[in-house]
KEVEX-575779 format. One record per residue: residue number from 1; x, y, z of N, C-alpha, C, CB in turn. Coordinates in Angstrom, 2 decimals. Glycine has a CB too. Layout:
! residues N
 vexza     n_u     n_v     n_w    ca_u    ca_v    ca_w     c_u     c_v     c_w    cb_u    cb_v    cb_w
   NUM       X       Y       Z       X       Y       Z       X       Y       Z       X       Y       Z
...
! end
This chain:
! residues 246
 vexza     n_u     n_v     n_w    ca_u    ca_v    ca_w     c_u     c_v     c_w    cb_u    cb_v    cb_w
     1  196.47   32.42   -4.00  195.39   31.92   -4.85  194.95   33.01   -5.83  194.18   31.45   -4.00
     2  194.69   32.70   -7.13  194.27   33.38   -7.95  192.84   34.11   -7.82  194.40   32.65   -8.87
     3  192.81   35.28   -7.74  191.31   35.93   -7.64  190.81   35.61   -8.95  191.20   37.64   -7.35
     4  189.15   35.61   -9.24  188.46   35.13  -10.36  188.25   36.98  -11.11  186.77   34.02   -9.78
     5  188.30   36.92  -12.32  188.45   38.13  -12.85  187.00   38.40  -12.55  189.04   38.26  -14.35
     6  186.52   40.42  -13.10  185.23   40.49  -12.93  184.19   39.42  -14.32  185.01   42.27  -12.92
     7  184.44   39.28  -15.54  183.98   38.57  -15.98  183.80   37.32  -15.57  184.32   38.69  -16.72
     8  184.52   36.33  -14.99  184.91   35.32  -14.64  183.19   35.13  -13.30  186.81   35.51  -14.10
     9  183.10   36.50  -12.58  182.59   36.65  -11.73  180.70   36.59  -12.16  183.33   37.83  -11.21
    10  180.99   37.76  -13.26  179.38   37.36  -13.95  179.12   36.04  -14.25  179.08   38.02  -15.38
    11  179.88   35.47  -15.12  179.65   34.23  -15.42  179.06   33.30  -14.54  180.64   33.81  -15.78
    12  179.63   33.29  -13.25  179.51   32.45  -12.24  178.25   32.71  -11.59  180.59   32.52  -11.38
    13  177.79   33.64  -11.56  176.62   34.23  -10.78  175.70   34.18  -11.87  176.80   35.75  -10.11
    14  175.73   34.09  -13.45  174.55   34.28  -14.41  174.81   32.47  -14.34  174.75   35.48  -16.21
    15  175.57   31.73  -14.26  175.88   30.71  -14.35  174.45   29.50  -12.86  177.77   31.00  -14.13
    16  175.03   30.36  -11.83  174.55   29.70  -10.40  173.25   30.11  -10.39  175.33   30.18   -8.98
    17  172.83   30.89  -11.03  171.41   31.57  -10.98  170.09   31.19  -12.13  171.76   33.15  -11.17
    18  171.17   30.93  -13.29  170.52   29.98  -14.46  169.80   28.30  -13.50  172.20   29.51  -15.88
    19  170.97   27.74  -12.71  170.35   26.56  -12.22  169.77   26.62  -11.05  171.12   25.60  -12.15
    20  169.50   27.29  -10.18  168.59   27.94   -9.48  167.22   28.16   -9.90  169.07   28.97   -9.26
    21  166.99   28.96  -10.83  165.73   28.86  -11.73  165.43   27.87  -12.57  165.66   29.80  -12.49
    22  166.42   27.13  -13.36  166.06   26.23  -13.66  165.42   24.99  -12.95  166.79   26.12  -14.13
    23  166.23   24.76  -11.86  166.00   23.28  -11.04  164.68   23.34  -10.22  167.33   22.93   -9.87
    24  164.90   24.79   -9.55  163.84   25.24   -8.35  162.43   25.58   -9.01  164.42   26.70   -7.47
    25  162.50   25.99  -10.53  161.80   26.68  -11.07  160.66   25.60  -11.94  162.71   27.66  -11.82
    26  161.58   24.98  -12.39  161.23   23.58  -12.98  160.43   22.73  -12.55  162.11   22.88  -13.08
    27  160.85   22.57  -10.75  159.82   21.56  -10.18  158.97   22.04   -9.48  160.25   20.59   -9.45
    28  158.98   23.35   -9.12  157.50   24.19   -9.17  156.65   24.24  -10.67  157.85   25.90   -8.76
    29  156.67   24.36  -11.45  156.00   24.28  -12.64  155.79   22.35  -13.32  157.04   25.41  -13.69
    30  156.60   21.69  -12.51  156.09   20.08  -13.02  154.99   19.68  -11.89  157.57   18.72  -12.99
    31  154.94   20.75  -10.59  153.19   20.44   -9.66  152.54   20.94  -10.31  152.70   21.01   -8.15
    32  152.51   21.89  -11.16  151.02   22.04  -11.71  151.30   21.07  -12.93  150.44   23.80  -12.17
    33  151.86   20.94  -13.52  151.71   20.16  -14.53  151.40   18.58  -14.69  152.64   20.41  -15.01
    34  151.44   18.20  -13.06  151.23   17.43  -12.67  150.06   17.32  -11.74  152.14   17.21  -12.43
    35  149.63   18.19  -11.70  148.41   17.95  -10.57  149.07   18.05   -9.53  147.58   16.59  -10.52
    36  150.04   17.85   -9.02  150.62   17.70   -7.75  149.52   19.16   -6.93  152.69   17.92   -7.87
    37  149.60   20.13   -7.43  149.49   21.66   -6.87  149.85   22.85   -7.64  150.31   21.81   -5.73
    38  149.04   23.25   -8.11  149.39   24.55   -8.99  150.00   25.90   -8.73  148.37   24.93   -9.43
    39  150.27   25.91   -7.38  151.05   26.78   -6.63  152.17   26.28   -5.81  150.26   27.42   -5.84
    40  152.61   24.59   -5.58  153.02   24.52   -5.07  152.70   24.23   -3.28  153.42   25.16   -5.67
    41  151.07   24.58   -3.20  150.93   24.93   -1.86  150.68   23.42   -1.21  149.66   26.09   -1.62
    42  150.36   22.58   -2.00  150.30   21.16   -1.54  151.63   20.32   -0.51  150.17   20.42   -2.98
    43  150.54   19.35    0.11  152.29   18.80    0.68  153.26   17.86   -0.01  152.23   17.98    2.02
    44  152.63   17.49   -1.24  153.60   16.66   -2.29  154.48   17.48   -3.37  152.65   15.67   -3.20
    45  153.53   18.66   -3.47  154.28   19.90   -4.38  155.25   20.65   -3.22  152.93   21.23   -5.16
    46  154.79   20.76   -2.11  155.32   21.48   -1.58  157.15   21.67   -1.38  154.60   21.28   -0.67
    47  156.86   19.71   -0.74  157.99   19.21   -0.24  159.30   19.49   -1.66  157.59   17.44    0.24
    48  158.40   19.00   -2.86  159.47   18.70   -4.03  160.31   19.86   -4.54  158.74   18.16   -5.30
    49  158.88   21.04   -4.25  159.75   22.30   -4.49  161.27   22.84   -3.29  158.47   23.55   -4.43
    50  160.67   22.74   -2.51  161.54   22.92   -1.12  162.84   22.20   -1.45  160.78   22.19    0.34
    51  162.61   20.92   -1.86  163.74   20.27   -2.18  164.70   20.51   -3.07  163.48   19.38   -2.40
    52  164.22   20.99   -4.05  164.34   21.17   -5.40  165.03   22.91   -4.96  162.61   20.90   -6.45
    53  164.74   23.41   -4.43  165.96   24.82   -4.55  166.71   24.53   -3.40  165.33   26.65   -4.43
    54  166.72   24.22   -2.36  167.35   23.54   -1.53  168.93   22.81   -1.78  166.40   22.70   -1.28
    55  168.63   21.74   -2.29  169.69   20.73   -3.39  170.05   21.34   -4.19  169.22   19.55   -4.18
    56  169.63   22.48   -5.04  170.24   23.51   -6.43  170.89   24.33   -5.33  168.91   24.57   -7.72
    57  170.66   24.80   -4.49  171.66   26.28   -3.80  173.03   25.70   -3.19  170.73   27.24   -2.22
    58  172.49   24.24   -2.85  173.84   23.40   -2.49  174.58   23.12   -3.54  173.63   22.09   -1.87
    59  174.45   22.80   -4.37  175.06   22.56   -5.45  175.69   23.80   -6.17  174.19   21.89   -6.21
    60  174.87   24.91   -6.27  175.46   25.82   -6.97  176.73   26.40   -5.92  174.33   26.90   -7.46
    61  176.62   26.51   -4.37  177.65   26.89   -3.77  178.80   26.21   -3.82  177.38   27.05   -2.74
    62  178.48   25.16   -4.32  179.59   24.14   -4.37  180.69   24.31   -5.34  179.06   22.88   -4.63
    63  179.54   24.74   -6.74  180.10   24.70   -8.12  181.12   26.30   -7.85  178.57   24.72   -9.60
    64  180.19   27.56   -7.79  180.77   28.62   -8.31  181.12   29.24   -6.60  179.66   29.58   -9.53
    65  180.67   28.62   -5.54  181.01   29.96   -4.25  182.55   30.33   -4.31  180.71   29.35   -2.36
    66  183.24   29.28   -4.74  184.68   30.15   -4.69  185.29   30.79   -5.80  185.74   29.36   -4.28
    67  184.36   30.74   -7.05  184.29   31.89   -7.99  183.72   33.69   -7.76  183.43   31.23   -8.95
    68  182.72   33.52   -7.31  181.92   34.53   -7.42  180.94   34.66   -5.88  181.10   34.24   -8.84
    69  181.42   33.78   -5.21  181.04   33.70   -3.80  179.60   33.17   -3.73  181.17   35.11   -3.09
    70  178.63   33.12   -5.00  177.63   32.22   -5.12  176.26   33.15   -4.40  178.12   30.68   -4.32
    71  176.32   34.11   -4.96  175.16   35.37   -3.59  173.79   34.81   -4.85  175.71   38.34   -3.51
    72  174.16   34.75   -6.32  172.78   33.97   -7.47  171.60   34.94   -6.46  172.44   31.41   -7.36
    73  171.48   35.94   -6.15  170.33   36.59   -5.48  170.40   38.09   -5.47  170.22   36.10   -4.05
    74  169.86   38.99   -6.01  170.01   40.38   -6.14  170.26   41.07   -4.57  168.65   40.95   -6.93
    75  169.37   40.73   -3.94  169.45   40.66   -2.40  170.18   40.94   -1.64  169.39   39.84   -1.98
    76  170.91   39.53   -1.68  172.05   39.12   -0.95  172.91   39.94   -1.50  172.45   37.71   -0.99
    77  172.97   40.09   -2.91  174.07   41.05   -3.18  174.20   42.74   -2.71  174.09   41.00   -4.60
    78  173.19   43.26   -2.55  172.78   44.63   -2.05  172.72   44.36   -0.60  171.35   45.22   -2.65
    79  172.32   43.46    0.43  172.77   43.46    1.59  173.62   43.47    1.65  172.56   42.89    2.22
    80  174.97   42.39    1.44  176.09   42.59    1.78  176.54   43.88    1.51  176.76   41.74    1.33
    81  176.89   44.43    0.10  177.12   45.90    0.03  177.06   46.63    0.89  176.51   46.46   -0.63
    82  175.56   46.42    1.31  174.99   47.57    2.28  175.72   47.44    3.66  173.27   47.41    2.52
    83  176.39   46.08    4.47  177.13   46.27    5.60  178.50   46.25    5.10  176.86   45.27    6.68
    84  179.23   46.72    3.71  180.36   46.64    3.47  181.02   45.58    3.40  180.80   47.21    4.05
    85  180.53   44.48    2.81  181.27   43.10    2.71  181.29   42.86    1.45  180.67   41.90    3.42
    86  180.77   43.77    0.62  180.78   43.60   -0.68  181.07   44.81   -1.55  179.61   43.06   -0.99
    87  182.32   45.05   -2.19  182.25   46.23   -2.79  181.15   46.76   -3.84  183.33   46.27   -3.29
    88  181.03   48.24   -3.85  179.63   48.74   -4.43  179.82   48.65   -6.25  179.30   50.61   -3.80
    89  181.09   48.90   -6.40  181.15   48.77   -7.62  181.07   47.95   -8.57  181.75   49.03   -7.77
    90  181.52   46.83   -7.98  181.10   45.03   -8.82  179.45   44.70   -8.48  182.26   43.29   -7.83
    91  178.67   45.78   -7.57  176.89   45.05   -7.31  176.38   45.22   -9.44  175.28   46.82   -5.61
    92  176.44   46.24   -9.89  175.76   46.39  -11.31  176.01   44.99  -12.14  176.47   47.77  -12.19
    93  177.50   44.36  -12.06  177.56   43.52  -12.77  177.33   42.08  -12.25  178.58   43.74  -13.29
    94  176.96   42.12  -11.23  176.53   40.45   -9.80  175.00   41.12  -10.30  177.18   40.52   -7.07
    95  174.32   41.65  -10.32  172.79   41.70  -10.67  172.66   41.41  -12.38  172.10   43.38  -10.21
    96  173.25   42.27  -12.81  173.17   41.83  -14.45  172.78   40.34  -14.37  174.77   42.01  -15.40
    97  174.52   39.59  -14.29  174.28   38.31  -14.49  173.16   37.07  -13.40  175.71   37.97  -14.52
    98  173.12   38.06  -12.32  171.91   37.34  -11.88  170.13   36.95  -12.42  171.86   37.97  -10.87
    99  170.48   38.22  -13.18  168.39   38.44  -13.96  168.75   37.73  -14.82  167.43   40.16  -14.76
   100  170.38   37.90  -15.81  169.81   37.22  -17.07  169.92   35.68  -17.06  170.57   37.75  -18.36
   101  170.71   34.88  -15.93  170.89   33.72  -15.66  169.38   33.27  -15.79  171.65   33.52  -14.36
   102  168.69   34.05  -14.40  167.37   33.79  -14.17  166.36   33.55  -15.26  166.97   34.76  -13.50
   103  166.60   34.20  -16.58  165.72   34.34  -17.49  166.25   33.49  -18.33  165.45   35.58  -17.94
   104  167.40   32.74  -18.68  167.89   31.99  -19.68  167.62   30.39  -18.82  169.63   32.52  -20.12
   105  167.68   30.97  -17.20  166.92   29.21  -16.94  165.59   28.85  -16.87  167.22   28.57  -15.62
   106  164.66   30.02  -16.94  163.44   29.56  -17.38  163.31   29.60  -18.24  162.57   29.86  -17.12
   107  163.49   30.23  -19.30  163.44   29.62  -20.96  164.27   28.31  -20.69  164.33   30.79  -22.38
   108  164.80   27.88  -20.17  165.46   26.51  -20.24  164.22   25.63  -20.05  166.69   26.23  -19.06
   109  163.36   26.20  -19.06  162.25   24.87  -18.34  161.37   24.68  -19.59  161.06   25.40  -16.70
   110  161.23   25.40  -20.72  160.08   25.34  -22.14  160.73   24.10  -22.40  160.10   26.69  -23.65
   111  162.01   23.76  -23.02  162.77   23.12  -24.03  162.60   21.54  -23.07  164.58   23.93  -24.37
   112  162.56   21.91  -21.32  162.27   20.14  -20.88  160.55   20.08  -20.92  162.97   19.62  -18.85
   113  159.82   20.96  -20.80  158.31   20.72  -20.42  157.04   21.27  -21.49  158.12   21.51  -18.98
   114  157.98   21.96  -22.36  157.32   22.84  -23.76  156.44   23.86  -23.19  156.31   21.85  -24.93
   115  155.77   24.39  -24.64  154.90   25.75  -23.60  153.89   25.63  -22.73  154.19   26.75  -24.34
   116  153.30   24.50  -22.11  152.64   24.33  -21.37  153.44   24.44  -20.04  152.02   23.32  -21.71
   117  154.53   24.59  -19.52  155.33   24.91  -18.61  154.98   26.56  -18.86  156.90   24.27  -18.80
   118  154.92   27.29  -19.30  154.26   28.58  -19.17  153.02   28.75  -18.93  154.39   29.22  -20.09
   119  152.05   28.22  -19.92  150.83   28.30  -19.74  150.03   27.99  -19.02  150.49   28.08  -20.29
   120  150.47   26.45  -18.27  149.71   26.00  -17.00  150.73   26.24  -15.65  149.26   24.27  -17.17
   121  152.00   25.89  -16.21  152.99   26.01  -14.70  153.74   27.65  -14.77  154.60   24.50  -14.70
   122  153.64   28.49  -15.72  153.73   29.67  -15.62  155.29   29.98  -15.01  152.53   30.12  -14.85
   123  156.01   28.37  -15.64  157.45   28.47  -15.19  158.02   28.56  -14.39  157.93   28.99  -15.41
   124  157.21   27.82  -13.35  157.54   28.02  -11.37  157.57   29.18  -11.40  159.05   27.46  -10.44
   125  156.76   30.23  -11.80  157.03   31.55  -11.18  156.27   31.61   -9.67  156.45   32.78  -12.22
   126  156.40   32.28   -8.76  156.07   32.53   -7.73  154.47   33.16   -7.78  157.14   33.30   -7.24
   127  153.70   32.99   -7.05  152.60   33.91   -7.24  151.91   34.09   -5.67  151.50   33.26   -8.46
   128  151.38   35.41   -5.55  150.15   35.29   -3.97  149.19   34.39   -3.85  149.14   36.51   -3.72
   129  149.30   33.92   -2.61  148.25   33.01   -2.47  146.51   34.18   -2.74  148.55   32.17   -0.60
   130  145.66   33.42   -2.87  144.34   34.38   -3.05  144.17   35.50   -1.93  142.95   33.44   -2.98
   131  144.32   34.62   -0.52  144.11   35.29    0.86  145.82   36.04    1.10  143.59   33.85    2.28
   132  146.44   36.27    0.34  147.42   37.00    0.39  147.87   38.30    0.22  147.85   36.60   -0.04
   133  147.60   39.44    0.71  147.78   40.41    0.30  149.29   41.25   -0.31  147.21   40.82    1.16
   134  149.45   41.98   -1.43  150.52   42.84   -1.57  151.52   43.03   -0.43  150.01   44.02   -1.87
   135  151.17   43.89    0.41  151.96   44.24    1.42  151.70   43.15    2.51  151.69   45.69    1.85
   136  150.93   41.92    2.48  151.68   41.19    3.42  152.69   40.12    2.59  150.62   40.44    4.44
   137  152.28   39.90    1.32  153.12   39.40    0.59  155.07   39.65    0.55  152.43   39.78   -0.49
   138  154.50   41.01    0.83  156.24   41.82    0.93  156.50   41.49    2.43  156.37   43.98    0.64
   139  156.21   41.81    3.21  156.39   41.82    4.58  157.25   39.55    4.84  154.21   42.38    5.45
   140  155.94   39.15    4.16  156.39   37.66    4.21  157.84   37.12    3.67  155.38   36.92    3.41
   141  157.62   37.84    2.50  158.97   37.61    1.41  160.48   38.40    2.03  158.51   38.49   -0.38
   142  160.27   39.24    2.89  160.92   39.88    3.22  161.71   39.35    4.98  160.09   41.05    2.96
   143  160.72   38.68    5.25  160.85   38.09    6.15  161.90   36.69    5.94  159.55   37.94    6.52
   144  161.29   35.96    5.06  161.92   34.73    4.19  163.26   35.28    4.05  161.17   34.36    2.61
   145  163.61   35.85    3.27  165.32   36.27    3.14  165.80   37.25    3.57  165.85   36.44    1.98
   146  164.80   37.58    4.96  166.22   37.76    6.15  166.86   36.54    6.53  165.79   38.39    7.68
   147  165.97   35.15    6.92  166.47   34.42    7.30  167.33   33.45    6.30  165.65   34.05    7.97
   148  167.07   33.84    5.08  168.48   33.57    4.33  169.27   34.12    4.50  168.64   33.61    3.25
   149  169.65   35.53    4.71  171.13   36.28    4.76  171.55   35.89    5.52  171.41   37.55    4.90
   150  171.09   35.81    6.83  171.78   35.21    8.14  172.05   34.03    7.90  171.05   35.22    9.39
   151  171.51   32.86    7.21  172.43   32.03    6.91  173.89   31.70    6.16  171.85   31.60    6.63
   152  173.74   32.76    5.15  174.75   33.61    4.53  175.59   33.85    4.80  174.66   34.42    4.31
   153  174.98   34.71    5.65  176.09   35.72    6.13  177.28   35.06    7.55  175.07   37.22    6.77
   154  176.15   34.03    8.18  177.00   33.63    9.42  177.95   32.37    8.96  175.94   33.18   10.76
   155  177.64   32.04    7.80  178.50   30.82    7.82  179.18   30.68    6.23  177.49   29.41    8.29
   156  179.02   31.79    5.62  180.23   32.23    4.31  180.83   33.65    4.40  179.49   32.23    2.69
   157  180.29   34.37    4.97  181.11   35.08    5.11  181.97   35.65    6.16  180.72   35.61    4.72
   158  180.97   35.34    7.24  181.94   35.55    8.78  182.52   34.47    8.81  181.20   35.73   10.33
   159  184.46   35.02    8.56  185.00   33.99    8.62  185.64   33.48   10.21  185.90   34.14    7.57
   160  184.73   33.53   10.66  185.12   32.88   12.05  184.03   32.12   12.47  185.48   33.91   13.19
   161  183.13   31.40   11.05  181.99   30.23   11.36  183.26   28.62   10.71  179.92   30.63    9.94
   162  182.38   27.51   11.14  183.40   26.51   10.77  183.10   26.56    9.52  183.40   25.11   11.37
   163  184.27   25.54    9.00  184.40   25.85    7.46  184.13   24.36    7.10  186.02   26.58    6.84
   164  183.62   25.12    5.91  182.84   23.28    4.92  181.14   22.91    5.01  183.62   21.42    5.97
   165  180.37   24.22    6.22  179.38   24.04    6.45  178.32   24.76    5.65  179.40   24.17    7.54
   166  178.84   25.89    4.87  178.20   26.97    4.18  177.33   26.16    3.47  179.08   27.93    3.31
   167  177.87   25.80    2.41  176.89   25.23    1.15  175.52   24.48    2.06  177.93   23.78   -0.05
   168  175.55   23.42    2.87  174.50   22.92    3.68  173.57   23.43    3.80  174.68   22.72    4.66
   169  174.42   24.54    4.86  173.32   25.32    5.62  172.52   26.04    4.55  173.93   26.40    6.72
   170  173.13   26.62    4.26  172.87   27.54    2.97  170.98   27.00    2.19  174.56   27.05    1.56
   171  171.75   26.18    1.62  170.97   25.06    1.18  169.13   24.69    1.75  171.99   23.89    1.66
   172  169.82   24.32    3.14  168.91   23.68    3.98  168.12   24.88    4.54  169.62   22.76    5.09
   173  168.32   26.17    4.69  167.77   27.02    5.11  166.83   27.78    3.98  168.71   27.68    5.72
   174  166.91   27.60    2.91  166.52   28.12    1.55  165.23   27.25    1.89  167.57   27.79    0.01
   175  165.30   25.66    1.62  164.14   24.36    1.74  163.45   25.10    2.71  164.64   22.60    2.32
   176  164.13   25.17    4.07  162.85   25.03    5.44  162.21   26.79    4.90  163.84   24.92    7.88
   177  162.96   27.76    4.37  161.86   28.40    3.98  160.79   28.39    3.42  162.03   28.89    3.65
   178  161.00   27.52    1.91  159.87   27.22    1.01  158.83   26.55    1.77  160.28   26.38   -0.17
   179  159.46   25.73    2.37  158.02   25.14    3.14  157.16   26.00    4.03  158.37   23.97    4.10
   180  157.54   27.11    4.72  156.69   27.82    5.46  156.26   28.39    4.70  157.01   28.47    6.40
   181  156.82   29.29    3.79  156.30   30.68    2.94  155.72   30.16    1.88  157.42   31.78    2.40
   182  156.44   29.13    1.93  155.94   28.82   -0.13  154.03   28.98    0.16  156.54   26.18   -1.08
   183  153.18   28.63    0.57  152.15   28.11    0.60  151.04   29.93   -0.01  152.02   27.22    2.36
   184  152.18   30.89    1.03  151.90   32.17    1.20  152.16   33.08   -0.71  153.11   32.68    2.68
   185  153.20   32.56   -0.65  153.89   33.39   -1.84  154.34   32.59   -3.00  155.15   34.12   -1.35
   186  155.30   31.21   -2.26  155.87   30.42   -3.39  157.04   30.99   -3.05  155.34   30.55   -4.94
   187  157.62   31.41   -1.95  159.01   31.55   -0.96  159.96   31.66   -2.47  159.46   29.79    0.40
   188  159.81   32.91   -3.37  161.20   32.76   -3.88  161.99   33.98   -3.10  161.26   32.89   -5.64
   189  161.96   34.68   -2.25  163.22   35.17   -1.71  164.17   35.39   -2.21  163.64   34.67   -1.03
   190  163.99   35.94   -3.76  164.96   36.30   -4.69  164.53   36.88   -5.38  165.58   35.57   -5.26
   191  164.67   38.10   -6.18  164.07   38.86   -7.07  164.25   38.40   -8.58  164.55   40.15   -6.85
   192  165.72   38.11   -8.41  165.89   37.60   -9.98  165.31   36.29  -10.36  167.38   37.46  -10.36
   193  164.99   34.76   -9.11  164.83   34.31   -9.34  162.84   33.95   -9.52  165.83   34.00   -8.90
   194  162.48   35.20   -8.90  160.79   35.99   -9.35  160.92   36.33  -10.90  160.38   37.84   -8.37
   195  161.44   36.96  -11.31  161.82   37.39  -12.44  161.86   36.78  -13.65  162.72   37.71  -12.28
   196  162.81   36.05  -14.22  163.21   35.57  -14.67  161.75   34.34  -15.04  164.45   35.50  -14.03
   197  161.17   34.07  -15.10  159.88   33.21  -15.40  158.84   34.06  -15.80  159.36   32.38  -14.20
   198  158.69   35.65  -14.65  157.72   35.89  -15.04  158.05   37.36  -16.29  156.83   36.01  -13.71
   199  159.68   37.25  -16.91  159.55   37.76  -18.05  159.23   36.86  -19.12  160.56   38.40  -18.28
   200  159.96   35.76  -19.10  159.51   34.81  -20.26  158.06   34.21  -20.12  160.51   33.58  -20.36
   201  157.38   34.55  -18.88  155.88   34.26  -19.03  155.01   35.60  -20.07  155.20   34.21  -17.23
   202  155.84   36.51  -19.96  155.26   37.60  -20.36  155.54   37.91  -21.92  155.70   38.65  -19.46
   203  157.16   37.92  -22.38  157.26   37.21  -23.57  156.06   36.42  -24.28  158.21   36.35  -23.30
   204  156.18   35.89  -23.54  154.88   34.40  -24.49  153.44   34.76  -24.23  154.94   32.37  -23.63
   205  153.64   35.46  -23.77  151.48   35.98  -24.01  151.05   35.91  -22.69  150.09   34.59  -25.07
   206  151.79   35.02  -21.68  151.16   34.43  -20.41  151.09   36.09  -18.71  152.65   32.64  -19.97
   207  150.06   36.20  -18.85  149.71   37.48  -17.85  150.36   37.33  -16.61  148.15   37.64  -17.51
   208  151.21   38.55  -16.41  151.95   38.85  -15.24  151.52   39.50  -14.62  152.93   39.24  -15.27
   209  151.71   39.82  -13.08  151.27   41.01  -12.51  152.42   41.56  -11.74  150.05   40.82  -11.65
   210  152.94   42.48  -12.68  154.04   43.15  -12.81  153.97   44.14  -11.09  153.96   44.10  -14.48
   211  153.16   44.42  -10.56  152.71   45.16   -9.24  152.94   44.38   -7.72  151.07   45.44   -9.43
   212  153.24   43.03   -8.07  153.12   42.46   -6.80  154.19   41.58   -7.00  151.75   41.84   -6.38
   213  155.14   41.74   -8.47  156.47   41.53   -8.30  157.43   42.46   -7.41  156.91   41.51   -9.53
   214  157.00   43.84   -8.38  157.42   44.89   -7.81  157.65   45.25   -6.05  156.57   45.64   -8.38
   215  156.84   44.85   -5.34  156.23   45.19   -4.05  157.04   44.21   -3.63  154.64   45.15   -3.73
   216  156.17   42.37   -3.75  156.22   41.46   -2.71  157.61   40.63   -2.89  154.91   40.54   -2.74
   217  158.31   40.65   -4.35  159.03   39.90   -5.04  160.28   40.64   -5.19  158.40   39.51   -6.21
   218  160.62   42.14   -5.51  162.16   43.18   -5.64  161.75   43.34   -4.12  162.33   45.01   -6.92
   219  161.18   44.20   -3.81  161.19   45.09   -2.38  161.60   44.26   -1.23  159.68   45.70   -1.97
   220  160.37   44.16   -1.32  160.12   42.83   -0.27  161.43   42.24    0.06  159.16   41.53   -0.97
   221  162.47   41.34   -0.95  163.55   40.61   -0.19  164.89   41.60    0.16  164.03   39.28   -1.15
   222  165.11   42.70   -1.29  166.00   43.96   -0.30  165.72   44.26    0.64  166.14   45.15   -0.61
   223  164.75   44.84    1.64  164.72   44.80    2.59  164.80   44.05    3.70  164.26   45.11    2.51
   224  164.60   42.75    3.96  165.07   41.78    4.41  166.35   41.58    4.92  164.87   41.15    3.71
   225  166.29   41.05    3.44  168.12   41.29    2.97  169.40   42.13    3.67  168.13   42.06    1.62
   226  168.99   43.17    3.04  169.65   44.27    4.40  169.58   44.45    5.61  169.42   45.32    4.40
   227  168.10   44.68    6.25  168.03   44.56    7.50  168.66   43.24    8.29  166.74   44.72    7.69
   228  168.96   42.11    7.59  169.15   40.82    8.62  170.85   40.95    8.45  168.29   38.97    8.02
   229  170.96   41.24    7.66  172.52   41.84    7.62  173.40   42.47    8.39  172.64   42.57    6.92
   230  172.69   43.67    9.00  172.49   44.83    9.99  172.34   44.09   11.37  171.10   45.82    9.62
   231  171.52   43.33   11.18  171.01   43.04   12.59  172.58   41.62   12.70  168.73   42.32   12.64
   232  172.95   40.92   11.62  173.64   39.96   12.27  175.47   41.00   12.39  173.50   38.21   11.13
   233  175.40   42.32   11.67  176.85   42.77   12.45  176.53   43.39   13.63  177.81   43.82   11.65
   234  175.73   43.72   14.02  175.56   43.87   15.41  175.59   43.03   16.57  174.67   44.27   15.49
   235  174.52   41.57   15.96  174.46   40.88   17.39  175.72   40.05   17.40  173.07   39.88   17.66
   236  176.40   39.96   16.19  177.49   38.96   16.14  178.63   39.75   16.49  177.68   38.22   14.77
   237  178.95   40.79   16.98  179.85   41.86   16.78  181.29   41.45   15.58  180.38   42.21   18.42
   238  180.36   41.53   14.36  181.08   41.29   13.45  181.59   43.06   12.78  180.18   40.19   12.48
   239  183.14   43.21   13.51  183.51   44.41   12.54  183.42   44.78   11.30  184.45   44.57   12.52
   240  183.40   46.14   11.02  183.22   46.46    9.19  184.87   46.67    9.31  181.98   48.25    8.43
   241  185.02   45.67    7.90  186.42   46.18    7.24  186.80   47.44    7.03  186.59   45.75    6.07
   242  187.88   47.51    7.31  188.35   48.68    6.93  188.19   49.30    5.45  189.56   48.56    7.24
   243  188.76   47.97    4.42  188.49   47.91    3.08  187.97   46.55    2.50  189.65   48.29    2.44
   244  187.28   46.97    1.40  186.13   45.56    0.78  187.32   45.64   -0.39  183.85   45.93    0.14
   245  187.12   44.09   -0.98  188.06   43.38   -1.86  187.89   44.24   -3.24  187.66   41.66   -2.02
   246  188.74   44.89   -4.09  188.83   45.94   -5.14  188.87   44.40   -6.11  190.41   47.34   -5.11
! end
């Protein structure tokens, strides 16, 4: 089988990450625009959002995972690295195209919802709940995509999980997060896909708080990320390769 070149590879990941933010991003920003919930924290906003990246992560694994393996998450991409399942040298260009996907699919959500998708829905960006603090914000978010990697990780990349189940799980484990965390944070468990809204919120005049991206939104899921990584080659006694794919 033909390997996908490294371009081939950005594409796919600025590609899977564009509809990620778009889809997930989109119907977090149509609850406030709707009354549904302006954070999402409602149980009619809640559910739709949950759904709504849920059904996009399935879909995108579907479209690009056997392009670019479908990681659309800065995260995931620096965990794997970090237990050697991912070579270090292709992470600069799997993040590139992950932020700018992220940022070309929320400028996508203006053109369906106009600038009031910034101004009132602030472009599904993620935000702390009031009673939420910084560092529990990180701690939460961080928590959230550990239990994505391990879904990840146990059933796309350990190839000794059954096969055909990835995208699902994948999927379905992304949803049952939003619903716990979202209420806390707005469960994006992705940095780029934090990102990516709240540059084009910032672009357009609309106030970011660049400090509790930083913390609860980058930090927050690398660590996670890695640690659940760590913890699943251990309990799974999943060996490190000798060599990661050049």
């Amino acid at each position: 089988m033909r390997t996908a070149t490294m371009v081939e590879r950005f594409l796919a990941e600025a590609l899977g990450t564009f509809l990620l933010t778009f889809i997930g991003g989109g119907a977090a920003a149509l609850t406030a625009l709707s009354n549904l919930s302006p954070k999402g924290s409602g149980a009619a906003g809640l559910v739709l959002v949950a759904l709504a990246h849920g059904l996009a992560l399935f879909i995108i694994v579907m479209i690009v995972g056997r392009i670019s393996g479908a990681h659309v998450n800065p995260a995931l991409t620096l965990g794997l690295a970090a237990v050697r399942r991912f070579p270090w040298e292709e992470v600069p260009a799997y993040l590139v195209g992950q932020f700018v996907g992220a940022v070309l699919g929320a400028a996508a959500i203006l053109i369906v919802y106009g600038k009031e998708a910034a101004t009132i829905g602030h472009l599904g960006a993620p935000a702390l709940a009031p009673n939420t603090g910084v560092v529990q914000g990180l701690l939460i978010e961080a928590i959230g995509t550990a239990i994505l990697m391990l879904a990840v990780i146990a059933t796309a990349i350990d190839t000794r999980a059954v096969a055909g189940w990835a995208g699902l799980t994948i999927g379905l484990a992304l949803g049952a997060i939003i619903m716990v965390i979202g209420p806390a944070t707005g469960g994006a468990v992705n940095p780029a896909r934090a990102f990516g809204p709240d540059f084009v919120d910032f672009v357009l005049g609309v106030k970011v708080d660049w400090f509790a991206y930083l913390l609860a939104y980058l930090i927050g899921p690398i660590i996670g990320a890695s640690a659940a990584a760590f913890l699943y080659v251990y309990i799974a006694h999943f060996p490190t390769p000798r060599t990661v794919r050049k």
